[in-house]
TIVEXMI-950166 format. One record per residue (C-alpha): residue in three letters; x, y, z. Coordinates in steps of 0.25 Angstrom, whole numbers, plus 2048, in hexadecimal, padded with zeros to 3 digits. Layout:
% residues N
{type:ALA, px:X, py:Y, pz:Z}
...
***
This chain:
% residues 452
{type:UNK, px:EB0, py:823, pz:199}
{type:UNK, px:EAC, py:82F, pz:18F}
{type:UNK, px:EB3, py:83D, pz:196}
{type:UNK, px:EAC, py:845, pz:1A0}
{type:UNK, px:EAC, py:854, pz:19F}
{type:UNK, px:EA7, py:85F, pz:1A8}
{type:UNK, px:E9A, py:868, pz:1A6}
{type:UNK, px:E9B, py:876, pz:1AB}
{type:UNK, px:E90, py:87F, pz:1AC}
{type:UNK, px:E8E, py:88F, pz:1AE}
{type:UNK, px:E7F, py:896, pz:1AF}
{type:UNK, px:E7F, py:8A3, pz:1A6}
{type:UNK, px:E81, py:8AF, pz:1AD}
{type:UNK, px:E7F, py:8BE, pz:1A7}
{type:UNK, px:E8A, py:8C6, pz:1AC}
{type:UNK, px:E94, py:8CE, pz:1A2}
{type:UNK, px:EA0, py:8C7, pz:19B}
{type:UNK, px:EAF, py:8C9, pz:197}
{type:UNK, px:EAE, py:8D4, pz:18C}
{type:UNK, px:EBE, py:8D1, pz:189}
{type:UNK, px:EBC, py:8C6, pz:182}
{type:UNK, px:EB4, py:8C5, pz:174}
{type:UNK, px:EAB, py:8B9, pz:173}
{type:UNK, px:EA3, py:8B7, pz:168}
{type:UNK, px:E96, py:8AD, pz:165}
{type:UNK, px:E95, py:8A6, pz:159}
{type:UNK, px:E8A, py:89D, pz:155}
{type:UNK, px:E8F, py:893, pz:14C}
{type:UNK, px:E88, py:88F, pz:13D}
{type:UNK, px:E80, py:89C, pz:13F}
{type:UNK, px:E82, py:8AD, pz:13B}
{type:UNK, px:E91, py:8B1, pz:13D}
{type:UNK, px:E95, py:8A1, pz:13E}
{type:UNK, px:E8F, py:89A, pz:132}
{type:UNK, px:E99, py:891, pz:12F}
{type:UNK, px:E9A, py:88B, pz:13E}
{type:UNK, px:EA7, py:893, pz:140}
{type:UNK, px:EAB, py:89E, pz:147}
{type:UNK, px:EAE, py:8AA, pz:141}
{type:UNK, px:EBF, py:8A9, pz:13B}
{type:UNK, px:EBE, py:89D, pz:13F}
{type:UNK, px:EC5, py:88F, pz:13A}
{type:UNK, px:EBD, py:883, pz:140}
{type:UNK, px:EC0, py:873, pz:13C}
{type:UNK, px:EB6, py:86A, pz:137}
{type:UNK, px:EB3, py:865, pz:144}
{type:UNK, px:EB2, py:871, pz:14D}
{type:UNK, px:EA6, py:876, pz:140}
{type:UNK, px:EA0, py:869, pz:143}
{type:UNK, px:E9E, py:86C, pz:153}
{type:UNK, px:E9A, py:876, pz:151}
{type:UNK, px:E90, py:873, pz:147}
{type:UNK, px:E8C, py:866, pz:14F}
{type:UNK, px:E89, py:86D, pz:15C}
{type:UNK, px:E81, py:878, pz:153}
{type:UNK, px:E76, py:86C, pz:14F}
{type:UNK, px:E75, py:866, pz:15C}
{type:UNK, px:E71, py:873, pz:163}
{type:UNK, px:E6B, py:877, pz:159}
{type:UNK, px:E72, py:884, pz:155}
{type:UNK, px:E74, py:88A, pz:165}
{type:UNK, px:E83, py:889, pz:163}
{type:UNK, px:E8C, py:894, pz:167}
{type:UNK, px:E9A, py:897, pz:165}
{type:UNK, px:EA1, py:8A2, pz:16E}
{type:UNK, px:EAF, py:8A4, pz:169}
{type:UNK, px:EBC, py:8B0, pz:16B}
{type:UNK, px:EC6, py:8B4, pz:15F}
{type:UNK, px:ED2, py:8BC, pz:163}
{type:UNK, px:ED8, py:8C8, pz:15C}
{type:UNK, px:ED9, py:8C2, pz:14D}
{type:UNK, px:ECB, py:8BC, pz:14E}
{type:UNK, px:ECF, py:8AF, pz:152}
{type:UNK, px:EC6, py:8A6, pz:15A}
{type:UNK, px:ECF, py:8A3, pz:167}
{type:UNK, px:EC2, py:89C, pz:171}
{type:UNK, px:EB5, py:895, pz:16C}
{type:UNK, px:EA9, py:88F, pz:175}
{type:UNK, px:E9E, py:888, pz:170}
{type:UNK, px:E90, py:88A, pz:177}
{type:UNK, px:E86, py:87F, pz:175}
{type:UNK, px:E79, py:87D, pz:177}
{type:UNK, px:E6F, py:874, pz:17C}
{type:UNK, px:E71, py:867, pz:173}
{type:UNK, px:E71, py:856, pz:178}
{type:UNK, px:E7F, py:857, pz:17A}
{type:UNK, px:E7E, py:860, pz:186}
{type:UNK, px:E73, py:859, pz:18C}
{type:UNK, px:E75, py:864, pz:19A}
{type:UNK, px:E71, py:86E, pz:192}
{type:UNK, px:E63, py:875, pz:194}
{type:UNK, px:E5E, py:880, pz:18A}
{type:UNK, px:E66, py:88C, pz:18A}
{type:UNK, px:E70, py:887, pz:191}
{type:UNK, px:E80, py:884, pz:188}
{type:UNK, px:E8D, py:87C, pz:188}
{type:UNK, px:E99, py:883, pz:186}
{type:UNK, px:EA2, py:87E, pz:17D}
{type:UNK, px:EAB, py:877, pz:176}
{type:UNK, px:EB5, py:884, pz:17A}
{type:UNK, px:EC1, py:887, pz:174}
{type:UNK, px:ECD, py:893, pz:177}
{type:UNK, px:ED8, py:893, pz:16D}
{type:UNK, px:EE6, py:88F, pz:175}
{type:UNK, px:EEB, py:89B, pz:171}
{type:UNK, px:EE1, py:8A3, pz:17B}
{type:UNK, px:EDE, py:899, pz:187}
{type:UNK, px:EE1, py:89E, pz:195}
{type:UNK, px:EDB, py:8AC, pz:191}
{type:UNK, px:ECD, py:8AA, pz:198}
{type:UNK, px:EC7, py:8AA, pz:18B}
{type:UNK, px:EC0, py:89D, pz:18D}
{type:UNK, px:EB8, py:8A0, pz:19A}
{type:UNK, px:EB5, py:8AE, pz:194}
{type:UNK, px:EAE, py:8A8, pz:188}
{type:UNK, px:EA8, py:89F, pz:191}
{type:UNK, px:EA2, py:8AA, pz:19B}
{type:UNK, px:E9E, py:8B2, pz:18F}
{type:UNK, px:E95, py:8A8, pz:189}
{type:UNK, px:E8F, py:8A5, pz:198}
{type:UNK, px:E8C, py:8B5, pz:199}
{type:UNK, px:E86, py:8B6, pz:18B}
{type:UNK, px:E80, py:8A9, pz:187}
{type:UNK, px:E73, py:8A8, pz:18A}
{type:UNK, px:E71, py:89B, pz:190}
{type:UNK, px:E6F, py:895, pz:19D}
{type:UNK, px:E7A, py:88C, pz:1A0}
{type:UNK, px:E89, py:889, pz:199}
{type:UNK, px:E8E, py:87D, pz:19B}
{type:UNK, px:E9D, py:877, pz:197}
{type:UNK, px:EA3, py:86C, pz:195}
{type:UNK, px:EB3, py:869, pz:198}
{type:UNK, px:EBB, py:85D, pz:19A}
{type:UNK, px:EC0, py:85C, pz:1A8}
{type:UNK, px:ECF, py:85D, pz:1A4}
{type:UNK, px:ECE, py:869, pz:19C}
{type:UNK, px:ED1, py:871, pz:1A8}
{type:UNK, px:ED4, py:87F, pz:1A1}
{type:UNK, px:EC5, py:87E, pz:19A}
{type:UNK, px:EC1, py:87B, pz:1A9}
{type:UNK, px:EC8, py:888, pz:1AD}
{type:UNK, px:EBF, py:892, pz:1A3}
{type:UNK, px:EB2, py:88C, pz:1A5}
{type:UNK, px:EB3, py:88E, pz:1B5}
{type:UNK, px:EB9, py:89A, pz:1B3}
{type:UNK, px:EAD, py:89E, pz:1A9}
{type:UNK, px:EA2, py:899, pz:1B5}
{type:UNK, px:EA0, py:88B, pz:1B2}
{type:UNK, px:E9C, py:881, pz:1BE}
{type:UNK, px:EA0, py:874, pz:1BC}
{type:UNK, px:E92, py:86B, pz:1BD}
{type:UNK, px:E95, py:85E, pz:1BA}
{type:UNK, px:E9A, py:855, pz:1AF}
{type:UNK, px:E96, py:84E, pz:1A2}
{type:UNK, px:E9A, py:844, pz:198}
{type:UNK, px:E99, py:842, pz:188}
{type:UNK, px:E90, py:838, pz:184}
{type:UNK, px:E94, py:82D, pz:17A}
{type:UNK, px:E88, py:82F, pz:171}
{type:UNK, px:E85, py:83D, pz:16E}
{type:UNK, px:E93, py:843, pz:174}
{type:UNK, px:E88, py:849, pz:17F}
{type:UNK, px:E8E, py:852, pz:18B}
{type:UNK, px:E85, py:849, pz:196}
{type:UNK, px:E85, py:84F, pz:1A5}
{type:UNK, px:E8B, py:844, pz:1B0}
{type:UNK, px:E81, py:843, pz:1BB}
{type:UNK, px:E8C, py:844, pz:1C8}
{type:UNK, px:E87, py:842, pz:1D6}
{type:UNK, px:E8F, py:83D, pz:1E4}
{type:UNK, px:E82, py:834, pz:1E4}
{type:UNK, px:E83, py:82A, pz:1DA}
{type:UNK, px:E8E, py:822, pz:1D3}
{type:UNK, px:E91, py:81A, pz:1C8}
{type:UNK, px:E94, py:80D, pz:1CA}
{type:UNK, px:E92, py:801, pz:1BE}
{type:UNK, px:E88, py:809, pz:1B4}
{type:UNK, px:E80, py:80E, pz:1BF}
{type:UNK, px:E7D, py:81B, pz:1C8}
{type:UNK, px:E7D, py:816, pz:1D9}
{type:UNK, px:E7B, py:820, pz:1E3}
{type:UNK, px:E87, py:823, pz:1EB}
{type:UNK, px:E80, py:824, pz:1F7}
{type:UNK, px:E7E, py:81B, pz:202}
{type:UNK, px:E73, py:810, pz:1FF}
{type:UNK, px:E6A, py:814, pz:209}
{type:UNK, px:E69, py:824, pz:202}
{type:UNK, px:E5F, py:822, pz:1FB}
{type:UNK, px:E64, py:828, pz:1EB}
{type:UNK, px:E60, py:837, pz:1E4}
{type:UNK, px:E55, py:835, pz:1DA}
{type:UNK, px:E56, py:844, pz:1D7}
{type:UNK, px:E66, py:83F, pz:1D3}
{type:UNK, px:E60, py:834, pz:1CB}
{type:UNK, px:E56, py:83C, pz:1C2}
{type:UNK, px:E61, py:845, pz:1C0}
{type:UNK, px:E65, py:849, pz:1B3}
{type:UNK, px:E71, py:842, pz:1AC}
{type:UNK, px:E70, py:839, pz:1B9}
{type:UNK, px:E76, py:82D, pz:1B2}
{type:UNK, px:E81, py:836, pz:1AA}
{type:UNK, px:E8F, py:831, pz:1B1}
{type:UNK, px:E9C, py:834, pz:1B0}
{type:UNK, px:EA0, py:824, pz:1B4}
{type:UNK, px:E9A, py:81E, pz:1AB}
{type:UNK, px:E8C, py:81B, pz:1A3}
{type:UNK, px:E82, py:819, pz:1AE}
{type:UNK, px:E74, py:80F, pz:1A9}
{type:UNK, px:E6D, py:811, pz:1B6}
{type:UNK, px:E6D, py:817, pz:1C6}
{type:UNK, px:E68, py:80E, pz:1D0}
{type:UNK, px:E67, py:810, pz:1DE}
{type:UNK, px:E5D, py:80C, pz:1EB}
{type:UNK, px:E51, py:80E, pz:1F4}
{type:UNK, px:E4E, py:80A, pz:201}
{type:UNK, px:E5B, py:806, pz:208}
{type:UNK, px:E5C, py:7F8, pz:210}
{type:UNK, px:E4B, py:7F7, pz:20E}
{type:UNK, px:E46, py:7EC, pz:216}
{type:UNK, px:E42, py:7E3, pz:20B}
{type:UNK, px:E49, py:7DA, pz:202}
{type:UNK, px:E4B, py:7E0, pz:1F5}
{type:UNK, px:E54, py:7DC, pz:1E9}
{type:UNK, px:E5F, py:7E8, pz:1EB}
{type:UNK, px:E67, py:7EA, pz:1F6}
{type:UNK, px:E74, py:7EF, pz:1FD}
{type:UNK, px:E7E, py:7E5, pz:205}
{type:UNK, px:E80, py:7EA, pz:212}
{type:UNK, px:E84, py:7E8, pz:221}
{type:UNK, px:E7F, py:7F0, pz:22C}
{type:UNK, px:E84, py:7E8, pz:237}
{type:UNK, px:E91, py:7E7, pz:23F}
{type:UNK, px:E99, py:7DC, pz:23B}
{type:UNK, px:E9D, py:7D1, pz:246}
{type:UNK, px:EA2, py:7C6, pz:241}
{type:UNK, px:EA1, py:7BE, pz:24D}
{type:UNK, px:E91, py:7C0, pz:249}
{type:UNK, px:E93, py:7BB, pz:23B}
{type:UNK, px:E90, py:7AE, pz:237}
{type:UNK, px:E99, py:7A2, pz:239}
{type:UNK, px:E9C, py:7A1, pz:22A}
{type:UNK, px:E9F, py:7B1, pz:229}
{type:UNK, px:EAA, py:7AE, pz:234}
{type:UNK, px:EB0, py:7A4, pz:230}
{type:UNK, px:EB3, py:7AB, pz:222}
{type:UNK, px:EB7, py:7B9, pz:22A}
{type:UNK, px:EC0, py:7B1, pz:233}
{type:UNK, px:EC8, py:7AA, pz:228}
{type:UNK, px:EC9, py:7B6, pz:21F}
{type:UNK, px:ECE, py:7BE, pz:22A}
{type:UNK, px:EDB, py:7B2, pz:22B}
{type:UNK, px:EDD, py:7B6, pz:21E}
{type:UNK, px:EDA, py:7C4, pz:21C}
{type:UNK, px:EDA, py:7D3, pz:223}
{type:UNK, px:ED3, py:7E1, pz:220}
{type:UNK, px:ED7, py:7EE, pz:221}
{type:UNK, px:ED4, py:7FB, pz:21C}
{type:UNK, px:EDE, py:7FF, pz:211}
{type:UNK, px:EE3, py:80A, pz:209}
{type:UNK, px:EDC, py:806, pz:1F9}
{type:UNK, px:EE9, py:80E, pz:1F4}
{type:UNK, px:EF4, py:806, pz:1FA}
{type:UNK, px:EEF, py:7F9, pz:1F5}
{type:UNK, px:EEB, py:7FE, pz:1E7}
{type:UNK, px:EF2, py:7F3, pz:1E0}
{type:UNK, px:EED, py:7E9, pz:1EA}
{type:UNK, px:EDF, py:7EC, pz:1E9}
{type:UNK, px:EDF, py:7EC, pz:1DB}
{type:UNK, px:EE3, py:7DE, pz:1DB}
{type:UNK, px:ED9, py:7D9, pz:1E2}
{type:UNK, px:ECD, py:7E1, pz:1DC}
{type:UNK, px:ED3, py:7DA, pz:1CE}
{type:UNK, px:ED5, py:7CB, pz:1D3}
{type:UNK, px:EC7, py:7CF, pz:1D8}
{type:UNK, px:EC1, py:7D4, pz:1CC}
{type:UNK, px:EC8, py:7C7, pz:1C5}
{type:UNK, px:EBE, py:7BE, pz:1CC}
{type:UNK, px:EB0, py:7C6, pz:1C7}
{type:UNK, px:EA9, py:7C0, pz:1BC}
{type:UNK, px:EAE, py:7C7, pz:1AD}
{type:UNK, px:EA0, py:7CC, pz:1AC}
{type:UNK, px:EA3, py:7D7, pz:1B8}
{type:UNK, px:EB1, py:7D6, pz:1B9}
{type:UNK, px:EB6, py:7E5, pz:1BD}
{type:UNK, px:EC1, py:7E8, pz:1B5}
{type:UNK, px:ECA, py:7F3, pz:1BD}
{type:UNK, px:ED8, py:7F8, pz:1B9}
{type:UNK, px:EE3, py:7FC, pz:1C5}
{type:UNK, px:EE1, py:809, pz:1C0}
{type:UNK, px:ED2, py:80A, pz:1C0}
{type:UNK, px:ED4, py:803, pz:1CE}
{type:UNK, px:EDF, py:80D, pz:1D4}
{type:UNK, px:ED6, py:817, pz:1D1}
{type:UNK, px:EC8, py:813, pz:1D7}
{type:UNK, px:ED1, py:810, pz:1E4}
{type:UNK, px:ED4, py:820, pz:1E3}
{type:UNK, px:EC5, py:821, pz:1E9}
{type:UNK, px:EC6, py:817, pz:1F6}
{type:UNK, px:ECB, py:820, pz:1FF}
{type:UNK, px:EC9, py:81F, pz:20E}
{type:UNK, px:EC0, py:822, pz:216}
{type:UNK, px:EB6, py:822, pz:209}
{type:UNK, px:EBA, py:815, pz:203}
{type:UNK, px:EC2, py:809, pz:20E}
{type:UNK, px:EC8, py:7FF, pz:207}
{type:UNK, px:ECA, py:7F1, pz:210}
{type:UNK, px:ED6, py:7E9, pz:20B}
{type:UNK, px:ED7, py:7D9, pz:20C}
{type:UNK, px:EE5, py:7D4, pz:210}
{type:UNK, px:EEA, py:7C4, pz:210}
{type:UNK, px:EEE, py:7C3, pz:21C}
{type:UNK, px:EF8, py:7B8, pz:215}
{type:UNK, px:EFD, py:7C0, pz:20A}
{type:UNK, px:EFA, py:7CE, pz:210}
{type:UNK, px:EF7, py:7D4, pz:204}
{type:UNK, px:EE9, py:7DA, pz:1FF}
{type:UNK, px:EDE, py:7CF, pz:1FA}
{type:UNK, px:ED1, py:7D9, pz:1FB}
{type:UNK, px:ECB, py:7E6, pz:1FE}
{type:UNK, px:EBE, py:7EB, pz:201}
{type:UNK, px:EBA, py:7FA, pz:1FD}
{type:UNK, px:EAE, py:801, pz:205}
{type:UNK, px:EAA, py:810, pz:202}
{type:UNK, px:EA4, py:814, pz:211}
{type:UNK, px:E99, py:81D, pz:210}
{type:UNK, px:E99, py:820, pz:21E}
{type:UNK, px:E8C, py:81A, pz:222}
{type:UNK, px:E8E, py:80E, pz:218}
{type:UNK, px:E9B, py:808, pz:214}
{type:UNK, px:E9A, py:801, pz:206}
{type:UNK, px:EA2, py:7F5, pz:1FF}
{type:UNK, px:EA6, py:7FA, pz:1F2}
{type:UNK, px:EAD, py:7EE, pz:1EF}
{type:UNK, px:EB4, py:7E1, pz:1F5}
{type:UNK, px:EC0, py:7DB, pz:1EC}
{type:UNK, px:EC9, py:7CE, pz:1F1}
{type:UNK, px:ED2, py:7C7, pz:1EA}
{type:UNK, px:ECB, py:7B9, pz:1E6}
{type:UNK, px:ED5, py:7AE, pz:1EB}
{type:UNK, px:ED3, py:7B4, pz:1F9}
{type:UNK, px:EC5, py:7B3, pz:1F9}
{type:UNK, px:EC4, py:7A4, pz:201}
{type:UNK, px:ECC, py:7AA, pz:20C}
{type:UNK, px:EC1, py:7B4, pz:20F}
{type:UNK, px:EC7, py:7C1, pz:20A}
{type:UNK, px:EB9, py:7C5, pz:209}
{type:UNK, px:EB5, py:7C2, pz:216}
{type:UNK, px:EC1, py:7CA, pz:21C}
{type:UNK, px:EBE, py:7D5, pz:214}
{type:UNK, px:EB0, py:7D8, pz:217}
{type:UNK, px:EB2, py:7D5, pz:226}
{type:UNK, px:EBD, py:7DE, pz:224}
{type:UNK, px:EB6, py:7E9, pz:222}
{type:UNK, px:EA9, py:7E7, pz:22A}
{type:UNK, px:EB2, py:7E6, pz:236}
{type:UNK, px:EB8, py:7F4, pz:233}
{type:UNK, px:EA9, py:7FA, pz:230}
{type:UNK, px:EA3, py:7F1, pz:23D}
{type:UNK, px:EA7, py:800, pz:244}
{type:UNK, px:E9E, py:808, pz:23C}
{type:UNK, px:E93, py:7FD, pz:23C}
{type:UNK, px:E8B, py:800, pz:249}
{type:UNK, px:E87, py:80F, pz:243}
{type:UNK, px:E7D, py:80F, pz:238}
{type:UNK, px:E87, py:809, pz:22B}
{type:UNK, px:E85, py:7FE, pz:224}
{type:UNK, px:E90, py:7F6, pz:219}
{type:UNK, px:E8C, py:7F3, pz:20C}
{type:UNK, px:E92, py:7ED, pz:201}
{type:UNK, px:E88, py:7F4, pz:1F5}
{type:UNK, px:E7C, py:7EF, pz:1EF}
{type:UNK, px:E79, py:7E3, pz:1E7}
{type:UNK, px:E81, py:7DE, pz:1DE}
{type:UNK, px:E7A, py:7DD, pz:1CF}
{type:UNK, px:E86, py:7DF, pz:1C5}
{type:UNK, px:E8E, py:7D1, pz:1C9}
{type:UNK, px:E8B, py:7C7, pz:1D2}
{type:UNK, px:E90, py:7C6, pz:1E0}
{type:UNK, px:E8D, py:7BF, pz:1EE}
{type:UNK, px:E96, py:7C9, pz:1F4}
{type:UNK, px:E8A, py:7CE, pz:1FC}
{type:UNK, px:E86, py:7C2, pz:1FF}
{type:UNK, px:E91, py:7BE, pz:206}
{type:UNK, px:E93, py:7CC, pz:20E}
{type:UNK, px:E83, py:7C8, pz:214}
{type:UNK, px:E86, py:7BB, pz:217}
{type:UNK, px:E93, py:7BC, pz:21F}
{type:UNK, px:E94, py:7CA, pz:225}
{type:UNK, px:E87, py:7CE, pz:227}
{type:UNK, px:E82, py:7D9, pz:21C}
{type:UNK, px:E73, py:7D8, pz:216}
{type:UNK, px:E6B, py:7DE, pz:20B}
{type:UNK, px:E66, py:7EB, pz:20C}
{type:UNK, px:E5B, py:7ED, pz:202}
{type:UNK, px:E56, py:7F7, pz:1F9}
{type:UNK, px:E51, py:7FB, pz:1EC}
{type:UNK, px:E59, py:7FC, pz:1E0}
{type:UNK, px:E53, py:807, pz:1D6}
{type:UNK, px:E58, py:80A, pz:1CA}
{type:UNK, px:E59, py:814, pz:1BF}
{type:UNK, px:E5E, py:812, pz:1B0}
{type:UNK, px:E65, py:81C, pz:1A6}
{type:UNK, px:E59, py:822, pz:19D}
{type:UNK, px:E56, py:817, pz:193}
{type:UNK, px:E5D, py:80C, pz:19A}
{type:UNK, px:E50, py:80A, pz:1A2}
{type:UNK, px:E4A, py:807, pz:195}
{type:UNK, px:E55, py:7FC, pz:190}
{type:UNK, px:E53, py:7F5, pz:19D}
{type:UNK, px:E44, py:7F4, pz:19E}
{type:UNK, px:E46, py:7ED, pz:190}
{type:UNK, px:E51, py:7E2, pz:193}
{type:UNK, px:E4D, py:7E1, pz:1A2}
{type:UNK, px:E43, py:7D4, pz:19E}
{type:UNK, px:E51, py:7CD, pz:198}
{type:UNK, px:E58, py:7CE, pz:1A3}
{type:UNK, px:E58, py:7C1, pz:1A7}
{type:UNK, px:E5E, py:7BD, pz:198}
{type:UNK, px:E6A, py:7C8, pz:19B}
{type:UNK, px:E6E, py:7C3, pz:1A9}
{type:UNK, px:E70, py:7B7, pz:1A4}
{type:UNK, px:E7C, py:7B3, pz:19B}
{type:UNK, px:E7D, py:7C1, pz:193}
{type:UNK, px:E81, py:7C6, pz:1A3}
{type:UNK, px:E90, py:7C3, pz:19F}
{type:UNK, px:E8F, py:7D0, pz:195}
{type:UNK, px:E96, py:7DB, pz:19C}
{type:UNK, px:E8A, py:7E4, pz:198}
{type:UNK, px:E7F, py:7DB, pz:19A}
{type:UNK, px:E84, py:7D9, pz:1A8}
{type:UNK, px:E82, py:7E7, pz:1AA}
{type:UNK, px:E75, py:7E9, pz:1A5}
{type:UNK, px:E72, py:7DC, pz:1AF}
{type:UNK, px:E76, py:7E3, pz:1B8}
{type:UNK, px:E6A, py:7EE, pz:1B5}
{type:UNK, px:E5F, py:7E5, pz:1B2}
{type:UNK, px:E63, py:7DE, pz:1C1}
{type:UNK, px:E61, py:7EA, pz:1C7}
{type:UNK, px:E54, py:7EE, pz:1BF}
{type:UNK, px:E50, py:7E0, pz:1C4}
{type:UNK, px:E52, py:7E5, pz:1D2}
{type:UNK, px:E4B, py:7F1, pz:1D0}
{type:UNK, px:E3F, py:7E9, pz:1CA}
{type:UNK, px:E3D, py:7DF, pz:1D6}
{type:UNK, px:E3D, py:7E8, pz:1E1}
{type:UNK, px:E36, py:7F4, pz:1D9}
{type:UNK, px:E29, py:7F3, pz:1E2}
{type:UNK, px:E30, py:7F2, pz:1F0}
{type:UNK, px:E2D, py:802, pz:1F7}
{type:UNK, px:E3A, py:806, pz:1FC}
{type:UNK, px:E3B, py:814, pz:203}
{type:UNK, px:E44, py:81D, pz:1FA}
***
C-alpha cells in the first residue's frame, strides 16, 4: 500500500507579521536567481533539478521563501508551488507549501512556523496547503502552530507521483474493490456523497466502482436482494427436518457468547481449516498477525462474537461474528471447522444465536446475513431460508464505476458469458466476473420503478 500523508490547509489572512526574523523570496531561474540557486548557495545535481522540474510544470509560478543567519548562510528553505497536475486540490491562486527544510543546527528556534505564517500574510493567494507524513511529528508541531487545520488526507499516485485527495466518509467502506454504504440497508445512500469529488480516492485500497440500493424489501421479485429474518424463532414451529438437525447438533454442541481475545489462538484455527476448504480461486489468505489485529475491532457491545464448543472435546470448533446496528444485527461472517460439519455445527450455531436475539425480535429488528453473494458460490443462504425461517428482501442494485471504467465494461460486457466460463479460475478475471454479474443485475431490473 503506497504511504498516506496528511493535507493541512490555512485561508490567507492580512494581519501584521513577525519582523524578528528576515525571510527573503526568491524566484528561481529568474533576476537575482538565474542559475536556480539561492544566493551563496551550494546546491546538488538533484535539489537543481527539482527545482527546475517543479519550474516547468507550473510554468514558472514557483517560489522560494528562505532565512540565512549572520554569515549569510541559508538555515531554513520553503518552496511555494503552484497550480500544476500533481496538486490536483489546488484552485487558481491557491499554493502548496513545501518541500521545507531548516538546518539541524537551528530547529527548535520557531523559525519554521514563522516562515510559514510570513508566507500566509504576504503571499497573495487563497489558500496554502501542506503536505507532512503522519510520523513527522515535529513538522506537525510548526504547521499547527503556523494556523494550519488538518482537512483530510492524500496519497501519491503510481503514475505521475500525484498528491490525490482520499474521499473519507463514516458512510461508506471499502470492502473487495468496491465503496458500500455503512448504513443500514433500509437508509437509502447520499448521492451528493457519490458525485463528490475524488469519491473513489481511498486510502484502503484502489476502489473500480460504488454500489448501493433502492427501494428496501420492495414487494416485487427482483434479482438483488438482502437475506433476512424478521420473525421470532421457535423451533417447535420449524419444520420436522430443521429440528431434527437442531436437536442433534445441540448433543454435540453448545453457544455462548465469548471474549474474541481470549480465544485468539483458537479462532484463528478454525477461520484457517476454514478457509482451507474454499475453492483456490477465493481462497482468503490471512496471516495470525493480520488476524490478531482485525479481532482488535470486535469489541462488545458493537461486535458479539458466538463461539461453538464440542461438547466431546470441550474446545472451540466455530464462531459467528455479528456487528449489531441496533435496529438490525448483521452476520459478518460464520467459519466451522470442516470435520464437524455432519454433526450439525451449523445448525447449533445459527440456532444459537437467534435464540439469544429471539428477545429483541418482537420490536421492529430484523437479522440479516448481508446481500447476494456474487464473488464465489455459496448456498449458505439457502440453507438459512429453508430451515430457520429467513426470506429475501428485495431491492435494486445500482451501480457506479470509477471514470472510464464504465467505458471498458460497456465494451467486454457482450463476452461475458466466454469470461464466466473457464478463464473464471484467473484471480483477476474472477473479479472482473464479479463486475459484469452485477452490471447484469443492473441491466435486468433497470425498468422496475422503485421509490428512492
Amino acid at each position: 500500500m503506497r504511504p498516506v500523508d496528511f493535507l493541512y490547509r490555512k485561508k490567507r489572512k492580512d494581519l501584521p507579521y513577525n519582523e524578528s526574523l528576515q525571510i527573503y523570496c526568491a524566484v528561481p531561474f529568474s533576476h537575482g536567481c538565474w542559475l536556480g540557486k539561492l544566493p551563496a548557495e551550494r546546491i546538488s545535481l538533484k535539489t537543481w533539478l527539482t527545482r527546475a522540474w517543479f519550474k516547468i510544470i507550473t510554468r514558472g509560478n514557483l517560489s522560494i521563501y528562505y532565512t540565512t543567519n549572520s554569515d549569510g548562510a541559508i538555515t531554513h528553505t520553503s518552496y511555494v508551488v503552484g497550480k500544476c497536475f500533481k496538486f490536483p486540490f489546488l484552485n487558481e491562486n491557491d499554493y502548496e507549501i513545501g518541500p521545507c527544510f531548516t538546518h539541524p543546527q537551528y530547529r527548535g528556534q520557531g523559525i519554521y512556523p514563522m516562515v510559514l505564517d510570513y508566507i500566509t500574510q504576504t503571499k497573495n493567494g487563497n489558500h496554502f496547503y501542506m503536505l507532512v507524513h503522519p510520523t513527522n511529528t515535529p513538522s506537525i508541531r510548526g504547521i499547527e502552530k503556523a494556523g494550519f487545520n488538518k482537512i483530510g488526507k492524500v496519497k501519491k499516485t503510481k503514475i505521475g507521483h500525484c498528491y490525490m485527495p482520499l474521499f473519507s466518509s463514516s458512510h461508506w467502506r471499502y470492502y473487495n474493490h468496491a465503496l458500500v454504504p455503512d448504513n443500514p440497508p433500509y437508509i437509502p445512500a447520499s448521492s451528493q456523497e457519490i458525485n463528490a469529488p475524488y469519491f473513489f480516492s481511498n486510502e484502503n485500497g484502489y476502489v473500480f466502482l460504488c454500489r448501493w440500493i433502492e427501494g428496501w424489501d420492495f414487494p416485487q421479485k427482483m434479482n438483488w436482494w438482502y437475506c433476512i429474518k424478521d420473525t421470532p424463532w421457535q423451533v417447535e414451529k420449524a419444520s420436522k427436518k430443521a429440528r431434527y438437525e437442531v436437536r442433534k447438533a445441540l448433543k454435540n454442541f453448545y453457544i455462548r457468547l465469548i471474549n474474541p481475545k481470549d480465544y485468539t489462538k483458537a479462532l484463528y484455527e478454525v477461520q484457517r481449516a476454514a478457509s482451507l476448504a474454499y475453492p483456490a480461486k477465493y481462497r482468503p489468505h490471512e496471516t495470525f498477525e493480520q488476524f490478531c489485529q482485525k479481532i482488535q475491532f470486535w469489541q462488545f457491545p458493537h461486535v458479539c462474537v458466538y463461539g461453538a464448543f464440542s461438547i466431546k472435546e470441550n474446545n472451540l470448533v466455530g464462531y459467528a461474528v455479528l456487528n449489531d446496528y441496533q435496529h438490525y444485527v448483521n452476520f459478518t461472517a460464520l467459519k466451522v471447522t470442516p470435520a464437524y460439519e455432519k454433526q450439525g455445527i451449523n445448525a447449533a450455531l445459527v440456532h444459537g444465536v437467534l435464540e439469544a436475539l429471539n428477545p429483541r425480535m418482537f420490536s421492529p429488528f430484523f437479522i440479516s446475513d448481508g446481500s447476494r453473494a456474487i464473488n464465489h458460490q455459496t448456498h449458505f443462504q439457502d440453507y438459512l431460508e429453508k430451515y430457520f425461517g429467513f426470506r429475501k428482501a428485495y431491492c435494486k442494485l445500482r451501480i457506479k464505476y470509477r471514470p472510464g471504467l464504465d467505458k471498458i465494461i460497456k465494451i467486454i460486457y457482450p463476452f461475458r458469458r466466454f469470461l464466466f466460463g473457464w478463464l473464471d479460475g484467473i484471480g483477476k478475471i474472477h473479479q472482473l466476473n464479479a463486475i459484469l454479474k452485477m452490471e447484469e443485475i443492473c441491466r435486468a431490473d433497470a425498468n422496475i420503478e422503485v421509490p428512492q
